[in-house]
ZAMAR-153688 format. One record per residue (C-alpha): x, y, z negated. Coordinates in steps of 0.1 Angstrom, whole numbers, plus 5000, padded with zeros to 4 digits. Each point is the difference from the previous one (the first is absolute). Layout:
% residues N
XYZ/...
END
This chain:
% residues 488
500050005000/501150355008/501150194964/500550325013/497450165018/501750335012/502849755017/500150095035/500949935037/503450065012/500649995041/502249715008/501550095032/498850195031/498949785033/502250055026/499049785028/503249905014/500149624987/502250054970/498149904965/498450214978/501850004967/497449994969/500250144965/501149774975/497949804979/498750194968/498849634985/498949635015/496350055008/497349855022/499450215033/496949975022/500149855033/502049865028/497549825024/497150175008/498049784981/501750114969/498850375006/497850074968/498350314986/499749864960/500350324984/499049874964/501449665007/496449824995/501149775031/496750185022/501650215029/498550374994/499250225031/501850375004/498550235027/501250365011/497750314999/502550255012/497150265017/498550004961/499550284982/501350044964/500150334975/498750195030/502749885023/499049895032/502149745015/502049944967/498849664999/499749694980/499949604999/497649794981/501049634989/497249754994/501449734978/498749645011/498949734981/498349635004/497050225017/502250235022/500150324999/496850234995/499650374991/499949964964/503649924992/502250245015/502150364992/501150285024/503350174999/500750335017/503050254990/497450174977/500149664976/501550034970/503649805003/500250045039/503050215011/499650315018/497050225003/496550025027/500550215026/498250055034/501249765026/502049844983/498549675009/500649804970/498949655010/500550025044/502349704989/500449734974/501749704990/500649714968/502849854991/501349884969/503050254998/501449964962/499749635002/497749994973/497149795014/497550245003/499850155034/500350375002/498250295029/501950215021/498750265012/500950255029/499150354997/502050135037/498250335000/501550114966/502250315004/502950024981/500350364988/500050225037/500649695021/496449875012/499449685004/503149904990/498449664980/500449844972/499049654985/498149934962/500549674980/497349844980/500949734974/498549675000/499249894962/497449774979/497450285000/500950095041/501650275015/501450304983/501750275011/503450124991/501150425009/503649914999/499449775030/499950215029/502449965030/500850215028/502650115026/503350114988/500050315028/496450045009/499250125036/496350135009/497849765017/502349674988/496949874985/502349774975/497249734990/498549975033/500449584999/501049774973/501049634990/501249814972/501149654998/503049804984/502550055027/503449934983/501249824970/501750294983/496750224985/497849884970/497050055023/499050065032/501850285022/497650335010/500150075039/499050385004/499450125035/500750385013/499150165037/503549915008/501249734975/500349724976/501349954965/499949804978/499649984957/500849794972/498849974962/502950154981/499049994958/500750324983/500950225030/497650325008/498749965035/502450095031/501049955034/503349995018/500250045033/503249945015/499250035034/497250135023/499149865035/496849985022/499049624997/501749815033/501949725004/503350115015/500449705024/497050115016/499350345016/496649994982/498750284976/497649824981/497350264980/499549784969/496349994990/499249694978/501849704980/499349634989/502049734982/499749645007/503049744996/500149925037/503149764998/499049824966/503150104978/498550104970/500450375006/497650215018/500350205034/499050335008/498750115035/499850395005/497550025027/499650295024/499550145035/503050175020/500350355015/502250155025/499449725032/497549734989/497650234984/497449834984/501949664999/499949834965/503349854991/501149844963/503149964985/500549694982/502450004966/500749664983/500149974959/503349834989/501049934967/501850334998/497950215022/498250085033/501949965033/498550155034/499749735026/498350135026/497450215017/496549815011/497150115024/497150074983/498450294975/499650234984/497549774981/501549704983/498749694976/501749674993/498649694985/500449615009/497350005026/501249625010/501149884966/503249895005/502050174973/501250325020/498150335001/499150115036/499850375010/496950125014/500450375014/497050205018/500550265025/496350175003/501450225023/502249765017/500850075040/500449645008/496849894993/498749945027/501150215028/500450365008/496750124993/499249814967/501050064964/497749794979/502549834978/502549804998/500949724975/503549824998/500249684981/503849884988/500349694983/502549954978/503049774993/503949894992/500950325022/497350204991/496850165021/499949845031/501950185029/496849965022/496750154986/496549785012/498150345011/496150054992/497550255013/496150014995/500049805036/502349734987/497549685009/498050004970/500450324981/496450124989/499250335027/502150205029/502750215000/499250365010/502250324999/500050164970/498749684976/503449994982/500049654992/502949954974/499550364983/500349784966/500749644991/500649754970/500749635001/498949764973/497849674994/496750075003/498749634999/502249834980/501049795026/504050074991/500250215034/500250385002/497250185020/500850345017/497650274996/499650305024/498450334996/499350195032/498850384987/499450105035/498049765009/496550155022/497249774986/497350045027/499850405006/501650114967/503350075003/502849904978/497549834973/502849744999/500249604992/501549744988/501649635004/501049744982/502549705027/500649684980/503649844995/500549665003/503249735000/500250135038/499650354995/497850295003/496649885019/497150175009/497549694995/497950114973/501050365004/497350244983/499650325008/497350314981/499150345000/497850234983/496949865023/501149654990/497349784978/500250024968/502750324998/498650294987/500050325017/499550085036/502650105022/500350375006/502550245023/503450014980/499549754976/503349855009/499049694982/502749754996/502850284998/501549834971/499449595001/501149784961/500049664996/499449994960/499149704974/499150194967/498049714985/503149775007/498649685016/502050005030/498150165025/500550345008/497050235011/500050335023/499950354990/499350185032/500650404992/498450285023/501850334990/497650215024/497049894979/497450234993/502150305019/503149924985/498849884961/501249625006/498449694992/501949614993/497849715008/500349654984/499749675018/500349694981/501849705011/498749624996/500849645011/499350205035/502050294997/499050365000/496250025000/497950325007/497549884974/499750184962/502450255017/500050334982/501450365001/501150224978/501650374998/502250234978/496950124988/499149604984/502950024983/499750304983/501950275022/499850285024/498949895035/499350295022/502349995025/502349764983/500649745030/499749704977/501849705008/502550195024/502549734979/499349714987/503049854986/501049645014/
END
């Protein structure tokens, strides 16, 4: 258990991505980090072995603010997760570091990860329109304890840029996973416009972050600028430390291409291997249960889907192994034989995605949100799809597709919904099936709604799903674009 609750996070080493490792901080004390597979990834804040559920309200309003934002964590239990059970955090909550301010955005991303090695997960939370003093936007990311009675906050656990810049957006993306042997708990991946770094757990220091370089994210053996724009962890080659994939698009002379750079967890830190097609949307899971994460990366705005004139979506599936995700991607579109519906410009198929058993069945299923997806004459309503993994792969017998005019979903679709703009695979009632939340930020003109679809013997089922709001859980919802994040 953690004894000092002002201890902080120290920054390890800055990500250079030129294949040399990353050098972590040294071990405070022996703990018990988080995860390594995909699988692993939990989000047990008060260790009662039911995975809670953290969503993002960055549009929300708080002491007047608009756009400070805020997140709300529903704690789950042998029933799930309901309305009754939760808290919200914003930077006007007692404990949390830093103060509301207008736009700051507090909650446009988020993340869990058991950082002190104390086994209770703790939230990260990205607040990239903080300004630093005069530099706007300059970002800046809060830490929330995990303990028996949840989360707590902590002021003294703040981080941010060393030399802030305006419009870095520090907190944009972030990741944590047990990626070396040489930190108590799990490392903290924190994303910028430009760059990567990365954090360790360091007992008894006050929060800071050394930066001993600064680069635009490329791979120097390419001449490829990669715009870095998501992450996710999965232990892709099975060595008992996890990966990290920094997923983006490039600029300069393949706009709109998404490219991902691939960095493999050692024993004393990450090493970048190479740079893969596909982003700037990534999941991984064991979709064909073999023992190696696979990468699955979405391009909703993708180029190559389908010829000149169409950009539905694109979806890259990499299985992993000895070497790590497969060299050759199997490629998926809504006109994949199969695959529930048509690909049209503008759907973007792939704008979100999570992987994890929805059946039980021991193989990873893929789901897919598509915000821009027309249902009928109402435009960008948005969907969503759930492919089954099997021992052969990703397959899209059985797939399942359901928007807003679906059976049994409440609602009805409307212009701008965007439904499906943030897709999680979740099991808060622990019995080995994980169920659907389905978030559609544009809700109600921009409030945000999260809906719930349970998962049985058949997987994810429309029927008993339900919906809820910041409002249901006892905050601000004007304008708040609930479930903008929804951490993984």
């Amino acid at each position: 258990m953690r004894k000092n609750r002002s201890a902080a996070l120290a920054a390890a080493s800055f990500l250079l991505v030129t294949g040399a490792a990353i050098a972590a901080a040294p071990s405070a004390y022996a703990g018990t980090p988080g995860g390594t597979h995909a699988d692993d990834r939990n989000s047990d804040f008060n260790g009662d072995g039911y995975e809670d559920v953290l969503v993002g309200a960055p549009g929300a309003t708080v002491s007047s603010q608009k756009g400070a934002g805020l997140v709300t964590v529903q704690y789950g239990s042998s029933r799930g997760i309901g309305t009754g059970n939760a808290a919200r955090f914003s930077q006007s909550t007692s404990g949390v570091a830093g103060a509301a301010e207008p736009a700051d955005g507090f909650g446009s991303s988020v993340a869990t990860g058991d950082l002190d090695g104390d086994g209770y997960d703790d939230a990260v939370v990205g607040i990239p329109g903080e300004d630093l003093g005069t530099v706007k936007d300059a970002g800046g990311v809060a830490i929330l304890w995990g303990s028996a009675s949840g989360l707590t906050g902590s002021a003294s656990d703040w981080l941010e840029t060393q030399e802030p810049t305006a419009g870095e957006r520090f907190g944009s993306g972030l990741a944590a996973a047990h990626f070396t042997a040489e930190t108590p708990g799990d490392l903290l991946a924190v994303l910028d416009r430009d760059d990567l770094e990365l954090f360790g757990y360091d007992a008894g220091s006050p929060s800071a972050l050394k930066r001993e370089s600064r680069q635009r994210f490329s791979a120097q053996a390419e001449e490829r600028d990669i715009l870095p724009k998501s992450l996710t962890t999965g232990d892709y080659d099975d060595n008992g430390y996890a990966d990290l994939v920094v997923s983006g698009v490039t600029v300069g002379g393949e706009p709109g291409h998404g490219w991902s750079a691939l960095l493999s967890g050692q024993a004393d830190g990450l090493t970048y291997e190479r740079d893969l097609r596909g982003g700037p949307v990534a999941a991984s899971g064991d979709i064909d249960g073999d023992g190696y994460d696979d990468l699955v990366t979405g391009e909703p705005h993708s180029p190559d889907d389908g010829g000149e004139s169409m950009t539905g979506g694109l979806l890259g599936v990499r299985h992993g192994g000895p070497d790590g995700p497969a060299a050759e991607p199997q490629w998926w579109t809504q006109d994949s034989p199969g695959v529930p519906g048509t690909a049209e410009a503008g759907d973007g198929w792939g704008t979100d995605l999570s992987v994890a058993d929805t059946d039980g069945d021991g193989y990873a299923d893929v789901a897919v949100g598509a915000s821009g997806e027309d249902v009928g004459t109402v435009a960008d309503a948005g969907a969503v799809w759930v492919l089954r993994g099997t021992a052969a792969g990703l397959t899209a017998s059985g797939a399942k597709s359901w928007d807003q005019n679906s059976a049994n979903v409440p609602g009805v679709v409307e212009k701008g919904d965007k439904w499906g703009g943030q897709v999680r695979l979740t099991d808060p009632n622990a019995d080995g099936r994980f169920g659907l939340l389905a978030s559609a930020p544009g809700e109600n003109t921009g409030d945000g709604f999260v809906w719930v679809l349970s998962a049985g013997a058949g997987g994810i089922s429309a029927t008993g799903s339900w919906t809820f709001d910041a409002a249901s859980l006892g905050a601000p919802s004007l304008d708040a674009a609930f479930g903008a994040a929804i951490d993984e």
